[in-house]
C-alpha positions as CSV (number, residue, x, y, z in Angstrom):
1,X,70.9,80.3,113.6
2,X,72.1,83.0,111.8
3,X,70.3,85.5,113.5
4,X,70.9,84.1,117.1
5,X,74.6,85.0,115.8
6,X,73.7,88.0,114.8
7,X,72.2,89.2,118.4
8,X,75.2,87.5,119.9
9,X,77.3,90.2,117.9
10,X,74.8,93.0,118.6
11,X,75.0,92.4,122.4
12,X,78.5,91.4,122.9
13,X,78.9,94.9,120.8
14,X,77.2,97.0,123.4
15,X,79.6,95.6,126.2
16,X,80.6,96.3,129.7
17,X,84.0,97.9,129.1
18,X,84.1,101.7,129.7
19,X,85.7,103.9,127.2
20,X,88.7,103.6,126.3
21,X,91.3,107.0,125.8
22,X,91.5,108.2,123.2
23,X,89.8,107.3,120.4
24,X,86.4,106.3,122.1
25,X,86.3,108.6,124.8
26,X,86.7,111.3,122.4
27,X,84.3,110.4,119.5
28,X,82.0,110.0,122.7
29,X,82.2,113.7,123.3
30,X,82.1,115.4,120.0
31,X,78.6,113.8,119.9
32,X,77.7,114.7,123.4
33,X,78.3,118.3,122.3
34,X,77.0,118.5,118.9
35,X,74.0,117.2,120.9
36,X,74.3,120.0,123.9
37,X,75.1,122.8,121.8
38,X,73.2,121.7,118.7
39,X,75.9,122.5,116.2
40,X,75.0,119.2,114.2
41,X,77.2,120.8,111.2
42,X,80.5,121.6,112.3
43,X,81.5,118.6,115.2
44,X,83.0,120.5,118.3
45,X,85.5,118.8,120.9
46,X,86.0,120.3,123.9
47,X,85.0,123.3,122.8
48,X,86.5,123.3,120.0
49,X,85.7,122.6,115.8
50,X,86.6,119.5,115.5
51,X,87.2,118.4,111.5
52,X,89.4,115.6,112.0
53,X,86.5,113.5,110.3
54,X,83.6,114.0,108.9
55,X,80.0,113.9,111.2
56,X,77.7,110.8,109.8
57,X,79.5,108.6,112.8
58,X,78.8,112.0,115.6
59,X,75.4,112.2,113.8
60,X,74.0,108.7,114.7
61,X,75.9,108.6,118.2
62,X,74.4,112.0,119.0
63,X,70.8,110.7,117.8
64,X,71.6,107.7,120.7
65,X,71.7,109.9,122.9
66,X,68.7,111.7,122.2
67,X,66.9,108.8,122.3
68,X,68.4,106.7,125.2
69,X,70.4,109.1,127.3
70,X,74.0,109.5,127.7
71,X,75.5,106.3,128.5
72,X,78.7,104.1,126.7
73,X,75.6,101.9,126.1
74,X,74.4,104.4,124.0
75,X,77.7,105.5,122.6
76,X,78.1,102.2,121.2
77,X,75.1,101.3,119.9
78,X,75.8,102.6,116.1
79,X,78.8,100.8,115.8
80,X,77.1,97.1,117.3
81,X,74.2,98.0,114.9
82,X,76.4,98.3,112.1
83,X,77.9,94.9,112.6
84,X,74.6,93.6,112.7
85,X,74.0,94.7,109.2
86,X,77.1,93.7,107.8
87,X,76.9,90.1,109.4
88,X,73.0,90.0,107.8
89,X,74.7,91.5,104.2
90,X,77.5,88.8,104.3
91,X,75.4,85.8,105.4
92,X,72.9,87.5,102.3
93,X,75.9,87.3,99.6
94,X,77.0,84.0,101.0
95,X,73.4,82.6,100.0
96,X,72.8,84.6,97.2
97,X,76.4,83.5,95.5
98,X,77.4,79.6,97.0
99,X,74.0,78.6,98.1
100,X,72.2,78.2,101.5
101,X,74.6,76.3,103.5
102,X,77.1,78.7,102.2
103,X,75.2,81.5,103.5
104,X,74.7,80.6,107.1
105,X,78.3,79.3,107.4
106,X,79.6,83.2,106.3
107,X,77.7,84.6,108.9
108,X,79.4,82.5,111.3
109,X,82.7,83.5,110.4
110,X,81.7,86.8,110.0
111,X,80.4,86.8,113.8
112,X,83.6,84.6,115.3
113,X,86.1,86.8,113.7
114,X,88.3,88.4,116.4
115,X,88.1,91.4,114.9
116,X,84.9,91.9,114.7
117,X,84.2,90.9,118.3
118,X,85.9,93.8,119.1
119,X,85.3,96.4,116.8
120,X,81.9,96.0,117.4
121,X,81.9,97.4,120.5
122,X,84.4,100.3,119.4
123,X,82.9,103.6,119.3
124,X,85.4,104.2,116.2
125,X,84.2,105.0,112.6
126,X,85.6,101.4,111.0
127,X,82.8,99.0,111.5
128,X,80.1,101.9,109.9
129,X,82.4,102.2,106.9
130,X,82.9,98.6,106.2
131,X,78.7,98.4,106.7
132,X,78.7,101.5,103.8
133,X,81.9,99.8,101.7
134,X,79.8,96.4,101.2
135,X,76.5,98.3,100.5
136,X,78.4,100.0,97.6
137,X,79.8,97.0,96.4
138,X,76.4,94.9,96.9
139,X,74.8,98.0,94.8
140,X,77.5,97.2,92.2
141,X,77.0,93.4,92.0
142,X,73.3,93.7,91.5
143,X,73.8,95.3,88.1
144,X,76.4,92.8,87.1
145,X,75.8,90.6,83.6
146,X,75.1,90.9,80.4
147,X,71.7,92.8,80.3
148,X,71.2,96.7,81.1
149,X,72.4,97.9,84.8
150,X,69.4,98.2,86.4
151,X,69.3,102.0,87.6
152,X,68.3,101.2,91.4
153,X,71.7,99.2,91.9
154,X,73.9,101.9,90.8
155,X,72.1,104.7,93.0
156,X,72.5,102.5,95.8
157,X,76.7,102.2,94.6
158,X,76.4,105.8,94.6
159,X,74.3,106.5,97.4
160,X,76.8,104.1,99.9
161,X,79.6,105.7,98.8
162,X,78.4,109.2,99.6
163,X,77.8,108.1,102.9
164,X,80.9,106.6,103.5
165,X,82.5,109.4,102.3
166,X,80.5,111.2,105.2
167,X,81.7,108.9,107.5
168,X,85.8,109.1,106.9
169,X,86.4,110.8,103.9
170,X,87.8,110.6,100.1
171,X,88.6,106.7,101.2
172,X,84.9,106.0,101.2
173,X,84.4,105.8,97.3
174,X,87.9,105.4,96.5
175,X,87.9,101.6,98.1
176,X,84.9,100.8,95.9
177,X,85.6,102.3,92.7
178,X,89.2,100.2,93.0
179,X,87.6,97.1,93.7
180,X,85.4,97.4,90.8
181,X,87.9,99.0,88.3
182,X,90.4,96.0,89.1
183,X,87.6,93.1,89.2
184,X,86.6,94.9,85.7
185,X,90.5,95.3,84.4
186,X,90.9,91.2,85.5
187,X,88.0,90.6,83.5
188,X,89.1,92.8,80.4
189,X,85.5,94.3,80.3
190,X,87.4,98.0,81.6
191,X,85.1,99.5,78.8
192,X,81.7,98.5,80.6
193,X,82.5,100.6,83.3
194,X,80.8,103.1,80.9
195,X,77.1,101.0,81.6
196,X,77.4,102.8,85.4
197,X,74.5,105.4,85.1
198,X,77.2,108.0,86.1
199,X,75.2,110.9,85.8
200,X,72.5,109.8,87.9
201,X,75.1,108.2,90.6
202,X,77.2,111.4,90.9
203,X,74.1,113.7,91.0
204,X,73.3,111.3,94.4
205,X,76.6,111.2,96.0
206,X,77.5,114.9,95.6
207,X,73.6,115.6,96.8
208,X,74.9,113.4,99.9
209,X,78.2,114.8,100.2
210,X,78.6,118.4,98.9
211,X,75.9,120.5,100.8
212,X,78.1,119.5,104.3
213,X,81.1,119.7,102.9
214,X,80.7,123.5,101.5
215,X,78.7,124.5,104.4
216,X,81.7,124.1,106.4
217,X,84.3,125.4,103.8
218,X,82.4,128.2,104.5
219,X,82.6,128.5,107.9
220,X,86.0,127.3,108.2
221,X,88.1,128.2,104.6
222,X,91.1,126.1,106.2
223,X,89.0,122.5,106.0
224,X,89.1,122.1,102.4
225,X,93.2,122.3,102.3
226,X,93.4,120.1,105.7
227,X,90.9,117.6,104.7
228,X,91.7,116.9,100.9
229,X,95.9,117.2,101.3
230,X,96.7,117.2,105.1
231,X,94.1,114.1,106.2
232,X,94.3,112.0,103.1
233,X,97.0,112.7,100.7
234,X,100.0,113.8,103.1
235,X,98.4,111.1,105.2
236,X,98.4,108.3,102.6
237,X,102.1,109.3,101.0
238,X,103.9,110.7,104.1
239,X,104.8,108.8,108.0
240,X,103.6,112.1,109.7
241,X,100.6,110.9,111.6
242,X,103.9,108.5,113.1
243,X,101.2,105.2,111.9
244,X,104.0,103.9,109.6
245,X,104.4,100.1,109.5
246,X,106.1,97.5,107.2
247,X,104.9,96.3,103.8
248,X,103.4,93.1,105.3
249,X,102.1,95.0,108.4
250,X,98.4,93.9,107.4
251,X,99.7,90.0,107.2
252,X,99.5,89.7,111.5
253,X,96.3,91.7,111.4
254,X,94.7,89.2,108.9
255,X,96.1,86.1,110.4
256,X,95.0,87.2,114.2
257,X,92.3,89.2,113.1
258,X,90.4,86.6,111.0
259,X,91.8,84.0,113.6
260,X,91.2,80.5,113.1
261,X,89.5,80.8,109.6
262,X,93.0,82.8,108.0
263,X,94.8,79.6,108.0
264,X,92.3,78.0,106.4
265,X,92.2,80.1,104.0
266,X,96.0,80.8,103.6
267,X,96.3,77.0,103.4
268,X,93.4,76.7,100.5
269,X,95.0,80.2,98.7
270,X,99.0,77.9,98.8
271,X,97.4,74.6,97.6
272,X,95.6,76.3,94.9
273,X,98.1,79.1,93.8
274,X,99.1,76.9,90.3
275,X,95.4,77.2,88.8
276,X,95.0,80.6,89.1
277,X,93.9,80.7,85.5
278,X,90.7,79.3,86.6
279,X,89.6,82.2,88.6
280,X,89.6,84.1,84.5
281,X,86.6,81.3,83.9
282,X,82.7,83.1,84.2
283,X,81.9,80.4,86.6
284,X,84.4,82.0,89.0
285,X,83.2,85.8,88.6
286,X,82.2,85.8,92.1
287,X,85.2,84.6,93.8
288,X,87.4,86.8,91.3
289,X,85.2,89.8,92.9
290,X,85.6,88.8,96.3
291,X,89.6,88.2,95.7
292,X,89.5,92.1,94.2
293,X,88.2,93.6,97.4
294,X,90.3,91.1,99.2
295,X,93.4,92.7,97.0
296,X,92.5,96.5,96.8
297,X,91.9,96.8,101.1
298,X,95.2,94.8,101.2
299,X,97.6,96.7,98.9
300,X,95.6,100.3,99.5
301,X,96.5,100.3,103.2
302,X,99.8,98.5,102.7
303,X,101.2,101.6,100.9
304,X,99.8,103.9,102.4
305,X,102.0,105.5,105.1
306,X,99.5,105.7,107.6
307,X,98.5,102.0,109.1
308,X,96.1,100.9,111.7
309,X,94.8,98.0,112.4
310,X,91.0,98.6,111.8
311,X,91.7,99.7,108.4
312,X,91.8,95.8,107.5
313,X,88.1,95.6,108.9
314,X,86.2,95.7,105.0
315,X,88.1,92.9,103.6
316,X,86.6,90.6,106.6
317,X,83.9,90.8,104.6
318,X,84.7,88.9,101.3
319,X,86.6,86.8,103.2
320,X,84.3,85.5,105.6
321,X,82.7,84.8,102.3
322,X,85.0,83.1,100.6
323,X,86.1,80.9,103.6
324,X,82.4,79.7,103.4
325,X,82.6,78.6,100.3
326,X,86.3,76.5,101.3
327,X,84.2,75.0,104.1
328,X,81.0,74.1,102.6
329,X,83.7,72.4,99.7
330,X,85.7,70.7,102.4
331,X,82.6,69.5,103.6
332,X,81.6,67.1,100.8
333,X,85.1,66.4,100.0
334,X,85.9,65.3,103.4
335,X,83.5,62.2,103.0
336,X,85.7,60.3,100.8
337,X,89.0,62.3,102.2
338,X,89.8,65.4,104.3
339,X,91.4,67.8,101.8
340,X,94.9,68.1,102.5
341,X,94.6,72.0,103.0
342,X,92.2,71.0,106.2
343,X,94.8,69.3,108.0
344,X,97.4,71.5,106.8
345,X,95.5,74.5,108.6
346,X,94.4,72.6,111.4
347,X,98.4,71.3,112.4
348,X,99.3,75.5,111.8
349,X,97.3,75.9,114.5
350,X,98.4,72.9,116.8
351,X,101.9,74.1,116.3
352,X,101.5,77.7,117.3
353,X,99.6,76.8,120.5
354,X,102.2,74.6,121.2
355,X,105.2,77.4,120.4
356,X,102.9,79.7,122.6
357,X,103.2,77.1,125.3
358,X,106.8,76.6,125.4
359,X,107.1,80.3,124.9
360,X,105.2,80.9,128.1
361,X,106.8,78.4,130.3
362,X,110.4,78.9,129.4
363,X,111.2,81.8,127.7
364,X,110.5,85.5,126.5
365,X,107.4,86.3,129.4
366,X,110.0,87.7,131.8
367,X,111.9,90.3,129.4
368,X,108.2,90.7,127.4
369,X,107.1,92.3,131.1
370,X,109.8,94.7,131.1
371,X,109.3,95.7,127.6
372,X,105.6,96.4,128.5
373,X,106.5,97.9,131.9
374,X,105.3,101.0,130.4
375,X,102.2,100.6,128.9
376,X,100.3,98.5,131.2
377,X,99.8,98.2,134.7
378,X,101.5,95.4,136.9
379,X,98.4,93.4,137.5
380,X,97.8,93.1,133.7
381,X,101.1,91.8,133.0
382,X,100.9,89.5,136.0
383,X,97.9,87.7,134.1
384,X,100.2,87.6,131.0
385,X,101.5,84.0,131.5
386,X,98.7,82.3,132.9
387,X,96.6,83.5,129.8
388,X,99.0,82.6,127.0
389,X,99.2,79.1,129.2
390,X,95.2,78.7,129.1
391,X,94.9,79.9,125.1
392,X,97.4,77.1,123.9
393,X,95.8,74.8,125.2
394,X,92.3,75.7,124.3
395,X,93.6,76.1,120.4
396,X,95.7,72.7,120.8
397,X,92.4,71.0,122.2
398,X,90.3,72.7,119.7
399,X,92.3,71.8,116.6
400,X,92.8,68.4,117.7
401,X,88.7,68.1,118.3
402,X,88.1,69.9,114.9
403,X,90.5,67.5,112.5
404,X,89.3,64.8,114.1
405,X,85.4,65.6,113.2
406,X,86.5,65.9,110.2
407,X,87.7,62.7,109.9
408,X,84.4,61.3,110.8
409,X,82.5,63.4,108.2
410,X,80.8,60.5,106.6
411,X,78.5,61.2,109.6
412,X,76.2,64.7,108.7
413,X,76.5,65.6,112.2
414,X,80.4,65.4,112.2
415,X,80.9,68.2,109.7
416,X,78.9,70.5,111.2
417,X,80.1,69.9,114.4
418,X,83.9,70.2,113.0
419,X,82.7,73.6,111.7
420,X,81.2,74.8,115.0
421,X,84.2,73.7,116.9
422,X,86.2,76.0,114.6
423,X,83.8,79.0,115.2
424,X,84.0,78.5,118.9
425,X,88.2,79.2,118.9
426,X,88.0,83.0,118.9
427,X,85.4,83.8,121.3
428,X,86.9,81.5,123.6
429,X,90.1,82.8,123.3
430,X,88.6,86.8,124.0
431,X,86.7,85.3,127.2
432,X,89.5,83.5,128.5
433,X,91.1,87.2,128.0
434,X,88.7,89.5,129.1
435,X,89.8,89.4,132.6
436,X,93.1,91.5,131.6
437,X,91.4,93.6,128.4
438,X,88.8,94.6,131.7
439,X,91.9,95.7,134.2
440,X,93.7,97.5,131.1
441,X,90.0,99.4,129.8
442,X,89.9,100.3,133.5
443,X,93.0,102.3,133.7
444,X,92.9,103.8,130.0
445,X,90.0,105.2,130.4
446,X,88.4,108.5,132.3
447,X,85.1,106.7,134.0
448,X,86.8,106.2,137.6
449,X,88.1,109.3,137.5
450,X,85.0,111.2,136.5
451,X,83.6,108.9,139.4
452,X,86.2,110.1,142.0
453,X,85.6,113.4,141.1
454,X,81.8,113.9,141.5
455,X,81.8,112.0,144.5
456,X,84.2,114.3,146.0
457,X,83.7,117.9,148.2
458,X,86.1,118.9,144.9
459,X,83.3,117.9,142.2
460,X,82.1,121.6,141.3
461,X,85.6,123.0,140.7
462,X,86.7,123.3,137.2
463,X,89.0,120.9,135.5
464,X,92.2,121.3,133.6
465,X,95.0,119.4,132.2
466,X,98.8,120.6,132.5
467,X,100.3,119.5,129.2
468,X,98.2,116.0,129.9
469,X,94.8,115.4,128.6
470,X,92.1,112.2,129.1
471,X,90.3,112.2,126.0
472,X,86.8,110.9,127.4
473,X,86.4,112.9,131.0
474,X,84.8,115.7,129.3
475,X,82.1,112.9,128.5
476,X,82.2,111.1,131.8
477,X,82.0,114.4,133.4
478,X,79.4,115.9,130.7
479,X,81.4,119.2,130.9
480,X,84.2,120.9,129.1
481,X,87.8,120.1,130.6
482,X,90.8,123.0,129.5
483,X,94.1,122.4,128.4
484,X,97.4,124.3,129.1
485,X,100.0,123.0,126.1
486,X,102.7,124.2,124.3
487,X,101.2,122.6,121.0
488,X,97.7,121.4,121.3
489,X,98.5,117.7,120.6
490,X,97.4,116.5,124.1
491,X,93.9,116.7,122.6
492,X,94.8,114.0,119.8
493,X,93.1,116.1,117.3
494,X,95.2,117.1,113.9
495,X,93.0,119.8,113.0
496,X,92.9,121.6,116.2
497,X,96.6,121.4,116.4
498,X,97.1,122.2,112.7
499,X,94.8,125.2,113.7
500,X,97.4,125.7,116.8
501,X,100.1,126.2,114.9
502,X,98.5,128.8,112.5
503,X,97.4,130.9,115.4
504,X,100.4,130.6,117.7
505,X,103.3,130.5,115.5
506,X,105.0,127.9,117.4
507,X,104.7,130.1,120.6
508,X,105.5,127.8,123.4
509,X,103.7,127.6,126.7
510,X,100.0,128.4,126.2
511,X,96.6,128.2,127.9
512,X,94.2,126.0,125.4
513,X,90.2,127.9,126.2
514,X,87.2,126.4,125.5
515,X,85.7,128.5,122.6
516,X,86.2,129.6,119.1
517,X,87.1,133.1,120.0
518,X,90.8,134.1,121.5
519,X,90.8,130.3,121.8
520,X,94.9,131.3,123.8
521,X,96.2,133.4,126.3
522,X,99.5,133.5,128.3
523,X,100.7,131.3,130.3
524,X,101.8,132.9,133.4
525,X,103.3,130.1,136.7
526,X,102.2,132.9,139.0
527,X,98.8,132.8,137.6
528,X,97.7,128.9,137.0
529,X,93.7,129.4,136.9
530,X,93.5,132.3,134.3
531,X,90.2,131.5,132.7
532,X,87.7,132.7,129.8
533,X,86.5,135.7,131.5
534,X,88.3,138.8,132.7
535,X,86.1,138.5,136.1
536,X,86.2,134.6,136.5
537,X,89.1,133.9,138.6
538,X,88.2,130.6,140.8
539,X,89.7,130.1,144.0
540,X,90.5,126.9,143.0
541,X,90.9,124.2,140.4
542,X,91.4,120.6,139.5
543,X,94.8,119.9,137.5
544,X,95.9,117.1,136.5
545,X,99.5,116.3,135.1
546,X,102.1,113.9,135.0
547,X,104.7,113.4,137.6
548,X,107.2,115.7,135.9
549,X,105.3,118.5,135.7
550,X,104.2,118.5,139.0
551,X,106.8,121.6,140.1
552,X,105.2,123.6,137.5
553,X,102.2,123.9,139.3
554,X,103.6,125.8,141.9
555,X,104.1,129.4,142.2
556,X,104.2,132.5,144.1
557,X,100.6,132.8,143.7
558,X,99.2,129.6,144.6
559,X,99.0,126.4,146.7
560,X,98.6,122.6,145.7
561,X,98.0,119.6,147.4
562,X,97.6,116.2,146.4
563,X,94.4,114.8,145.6
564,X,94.4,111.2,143.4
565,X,96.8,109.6,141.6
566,X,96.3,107.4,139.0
567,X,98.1,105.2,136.0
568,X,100.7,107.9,135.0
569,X,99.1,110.9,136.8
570,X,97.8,112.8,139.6
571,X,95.5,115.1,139.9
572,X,96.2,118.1,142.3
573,X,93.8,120.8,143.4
574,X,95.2,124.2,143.4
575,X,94.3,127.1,144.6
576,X,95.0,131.0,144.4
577,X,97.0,132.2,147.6
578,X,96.4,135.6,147.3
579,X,93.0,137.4,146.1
């Protein structure tokens, strides 16, 4: 059963959607290039060294390629692999720690979890650093008790966190060295951090981490500055990646991303909040530990100035755990009498399908449109209502099915059939939506586009963007599309625009190339295709733009006309009048 859940997540990872702008698309094409130019050291985007984050994620993307072709199948693939593993590694802990039943029921959750369903199918580094996060803190778990750390757990601790580190930074051993260093401080047994085989785990992560990262020093003196202050410690203390959200920005994520089980276990963590003493007992070790990576996750990203969703994505992992464990407990109880904390999670849901469908019939989906106006198309927001209509009632109906299995536990069958009820509320509530999430991947990403153009008498002309960019038709295209900016943030990359700034000294109006050498030259209206070469003038070219800068197209020396327009663009072809 578990592993029929497991392939549901693998193939459900993979997915149909294209990719969407601009995380994906762009990922998608740093490993494209580092496997068409075969600079597997230094990532390049669009031409351009790309340092933003570190390669292991480019790495196995780029080895997809290699062996299946270039594809979003293949883009993917890491990323639905890697939930794979993690739902095998939590279904592993939830056997090895509560028991069989325990086990299976984590894997479950694991697999229903909203988030999960989706960033499975994300080609974005989250779900590869939640795989490396738990292997670091399985490696650590393995040595705990009383006798000698055995030396193979801690060179996996080590050995994980290296590559994590590889994957997105100084946040891949500083999650798992808090979660043990607080789980150890709970326990007063700080001291025992000394049993670590240090020397032997250090000499593994810096073999892992510091041949790539002082290869590229090297070759770029700039990345050590940017990547330990401007990526993570400006990042982490200061708003300007503009990512800031509220101190209890991660409560929404947990209670829609871990959607139904979160209320469970919100409902279990309020009942029990008086005998919190007991989690101190040696019988509750493993709950404390899971609780600690619960906590660090949490509070970590809830300071930090910088917030995203995804960043929530490792703690799904004790938590699907430890909402196992509630279940499997609810389970037995529920034969005599359904715990309290059951119902009180199950009539949470009730009401909030029931506030969605007043919500959708009577108020708020008119002026919700018009705030959205912007940043969806119309026949997306059309589907709004009928959708919120259709998941109300499937989480009333499923609430009201579950509690009342649950009432009938005395029965074996009812109890499991309670729990699968409960699994099925997320993954019917993503297929009821997948309709809109399809229109709205459609238009945010480059594939039509890209389809357009090489099916047009246009498709061999070069490409460019006037201060607009679409992160993935360089991929879709499998060729390099330029850039004419005043500051280089159309290409969503903070190290190419940090770079930028450096070169250009805030000079506005400049034409972005395609290569590390005199990567700018002058923009000149009369001159719109000036390209790499001194002797490569095209007669024509593919620009596209948004509405307003349309006029800027035009000049004495050229001629445009309208080609395609899509969501918030056009794309015009111009063309030099005179020779």
């Amino acid at each position: 059963m578990l592993l029929l859940a497991g392939c549901a997540t693998f193939f459900f990872g993979l997915g149909r959607l294209p990719l969407l702008e601009p995380d994906e698309g762009r990922n998608a094409e740093v490993a494209r290039e580092m496997l068409a130019l075969g600079r597997w050291l230094v990532p390049h985007y669009d031409g351009l060294a790309y340092l933003d984050k570190p390669p292991m994620l480019f790495w196995l993307m780029a080895g997809s390629f290699k062996l299946f072709g270039l594809s979003q199948w293949a883009a993917r693939l890491p990323s639905a692999i890697a939930a794979l593993a993690v739902l095998l590694l939590v279904g592993y802990w939830g056997r090895r720690t509560f028991g069989r039943a325990s086990g299976i029921k984590a894997g479950f959750i694991f697999a229903t979890a909203p988030m999960v369903i989706i960033f499975s199918r994300l080609v974005i580094f989250d779900m590869l650093l939640t795989l490396l996060v738990t292997l670091a803190l399985t490696g650590f778990w393995h040595g705990e008790g009383p006798a000698a750390r055995p030396l193979g757990a801690d060179i996996l601790l080590f050995a994980a966190m290296g590559l994590a580190t590889l994957t997105k930074g100084p946040v891949g051993f500083l999650l798992p060295l808090l979660v043990i260093f607080s789980y150890m401080a709970l326990r007063r047994r700080l001291g025992e951090i000394r049993k670590l085989h240090w020397k032997w785990g250090l000499a593994v992560f810096s073999a892992i981490v510091l041949p790539w990262f002082a290869i590229v020093s090297l070759r770029h003196p700039d990345f050590p500055r940017y990547a330990l202050w401007d990526e993570s410690l400006r990042r982490f203390a200061t708003s300007s990646e503009h990512r800031k959200g509220g101190l209890f920005y991660y409560l929404p994520v947990y209670l829609a991303g871990f959607l139904p089980w979160s209320f469970f276990l919100l409902a279990l963590g309020l009942g029990r909040i008086k005998r919190w003493k007991q989690l101190f007992q040696e019988s509750s070790a493993p709950i404390l530990f899971l609780i600690c990576w619960v906590g660090v996750i949490f509070v970590f990203f809830s300071i930090s100035q910088s917030k995203l969703p995804g960043y929530f994505l490792p703690a799904l992992v004790p938590l699907s755990i430890l909402a196992a464990k509630a279940w499997s407990d609810a389970e037995r109880q529920a034969k005599s009498r359904v715990p309290g904390w059951v119902t009180a999670a199950f009539a949470a849901l009730v009401l909030i399908g029931l506030a969605g469908l007043l919500a959708s019939q009577f108020v708020g989906f008119a002026s919700l449109r018009l705030r959205l106006a912007g940043k969806a198309p119309s026949d997306v927001l059309a589907l709004l209502k009928p959708e919120a209509v259709y998941s109300s009632l499937i989480l009333i109906a499923l609430s009201v099915l579950g509690r009342d299995l649950m009432g009938r536990a005395r029965h074996r069958w009812a109890a499991s059939a309670a729990f699968g009820v409960v699994a099925l509320t997320a993954p019917l509530l993503i297929l009821r939506w997948f309709r809109p999430l399809e229109l709205y991947a459609a238009v945010n990403s480059s594939r039509a586009l890209a389809s357009t153009i090489e099916k047009s008498p246009e498709k061999n002309l070069p490409v460019y963007g006037l201060y607009y960019f679409r992160t993935g038709l360089p991929f879709y295209l499998r060729r390099p599309v330029g850039l004419i900016t005043a500051d280089a943030d159309e290409l969503t990359s903070n190290y190419v625009a940090s770079r930028w700034r450096k070169l250009n000294k805030g000079a506005p109006g400049l034409f972005l190339l395609r290569s590390e050498a005199g990567s700018a030259m002058p923009w000149d209206p009369n001159h719109p295709l000036l390209a790499r070469g001194k002797d490569w003038r095209p007669r024509a070219a593919l620009v596209l733009t948004r509405e307003a800068q349309v006029p800027a197209l035009a000049g004495p020396t050229s001629e445009i006309e309208p080609l395609w327009s899509g969501w918030r663009y056009s794309v015009w072809e111009v063309r030099t009048a005179k020779r």
